[in-house]
N, C-alpha and C positions, 0 to 999 in steps of 0.2 A: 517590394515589401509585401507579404503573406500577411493579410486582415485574420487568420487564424489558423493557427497551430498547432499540434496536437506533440507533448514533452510527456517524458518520461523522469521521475523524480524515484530515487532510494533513499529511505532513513529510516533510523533506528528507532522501533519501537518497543512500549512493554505491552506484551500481551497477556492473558490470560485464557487457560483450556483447560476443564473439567480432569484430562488424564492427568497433567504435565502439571499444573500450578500457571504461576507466573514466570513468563521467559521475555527475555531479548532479544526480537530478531529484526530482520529486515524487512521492510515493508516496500514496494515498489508500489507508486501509483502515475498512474496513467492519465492526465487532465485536456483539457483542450483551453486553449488560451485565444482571446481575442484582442487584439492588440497587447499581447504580454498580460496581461489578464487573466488568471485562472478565472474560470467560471463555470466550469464542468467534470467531475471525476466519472471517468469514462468507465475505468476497472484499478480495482487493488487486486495484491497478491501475497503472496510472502515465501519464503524459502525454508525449508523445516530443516532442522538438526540433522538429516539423513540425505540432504541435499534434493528433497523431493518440494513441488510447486504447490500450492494450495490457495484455497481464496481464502480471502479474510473474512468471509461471511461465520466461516464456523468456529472463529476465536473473538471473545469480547473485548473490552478494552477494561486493563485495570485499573481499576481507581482506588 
């Protein structure tokens, strides 16, 4: 058994972007786990409408 792990998780989120408004997309994040543990997000990312990769740094989160 692996004391830590590094997973990969997708889910749907709402985001928000200055051009766009508010959208729906996918969120991929990147964690490391210690004993099944999340306790680290290594990298997020997300997938834009045009099928292009982007980080999540440059959309906020809606509230």
């Amino acid at each position: 058994m692996k004391l830590i792990t590094v997973k990969r998780q997708t889910k749907d989120e709402k985001r928000h972007t200055p051009k766009m408004g508010e959208l729906l997309t996918k969120v991929t994040y990147i964690k490391k786990h210690f004993l099944s543990i999340p306790y680290k997000t290594l990298h997020k990312y997300r997938e834009t409408y045009y099928g292009e990769i982007k980080d999540c740094e440059a959309c906020n989160l809606a509230r």
